[in-house]
N, C-alpha and C positions, 0 to 999 in steps of 0.2 A: 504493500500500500504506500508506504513513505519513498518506495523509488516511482513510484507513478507519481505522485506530488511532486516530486526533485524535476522531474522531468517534463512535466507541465510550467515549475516557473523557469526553468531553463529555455522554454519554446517562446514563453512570453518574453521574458528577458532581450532573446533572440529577437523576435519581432519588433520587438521598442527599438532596438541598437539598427536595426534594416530601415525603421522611419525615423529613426536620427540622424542616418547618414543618408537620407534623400537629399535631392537639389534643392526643393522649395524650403528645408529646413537649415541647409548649407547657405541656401543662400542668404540668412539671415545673419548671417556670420560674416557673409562674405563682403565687408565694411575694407574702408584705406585707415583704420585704426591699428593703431598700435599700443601695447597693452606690455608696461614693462619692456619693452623696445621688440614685442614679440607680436606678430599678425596676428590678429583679434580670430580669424578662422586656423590658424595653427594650432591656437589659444584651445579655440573650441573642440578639435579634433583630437587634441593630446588628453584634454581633459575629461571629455565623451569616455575613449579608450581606457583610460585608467579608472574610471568612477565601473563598467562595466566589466574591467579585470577584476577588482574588487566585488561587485555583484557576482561574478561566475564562479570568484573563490569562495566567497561564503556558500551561496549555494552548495556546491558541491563538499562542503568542508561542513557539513552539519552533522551528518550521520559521524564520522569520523568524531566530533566532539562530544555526542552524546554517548558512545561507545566508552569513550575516555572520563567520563563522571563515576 
């Protein structure tokens, strides 16, 4: 039951990160701003990426944690 949940928010997850990186949502980003001397959409896509490596770690790192209690 708990790996059909894991893998249900893993497909959702999946799906949010596929309409975060569309054009219409890129291209909100995609400003002549600089942000710390860094492109506002570099900005956006580095940071997309990393908020989502952390969403896939936790997910998949839950069974493992409650193992370990």
């Amino acid at each position: 039951m708990q790996s059909n949940v894991k893998r249900q928010k893993l497909i959702l997850t999946s799906i949010l990160l596929m309409g975060l990186f569309t054009y219409p949502v890129i291209s909100i980003a995609n400003k002549r701003v600089m942000v710390a001397g860094i492109p506002l959409l570099f900005l956006y896509v580095l940071l997309v990426w990393i908020i989502a490596i952390i969403v896939f770690a936790s997910i998949t790192n839950t069974k493992q944690r409650k193992e370990d209690e």
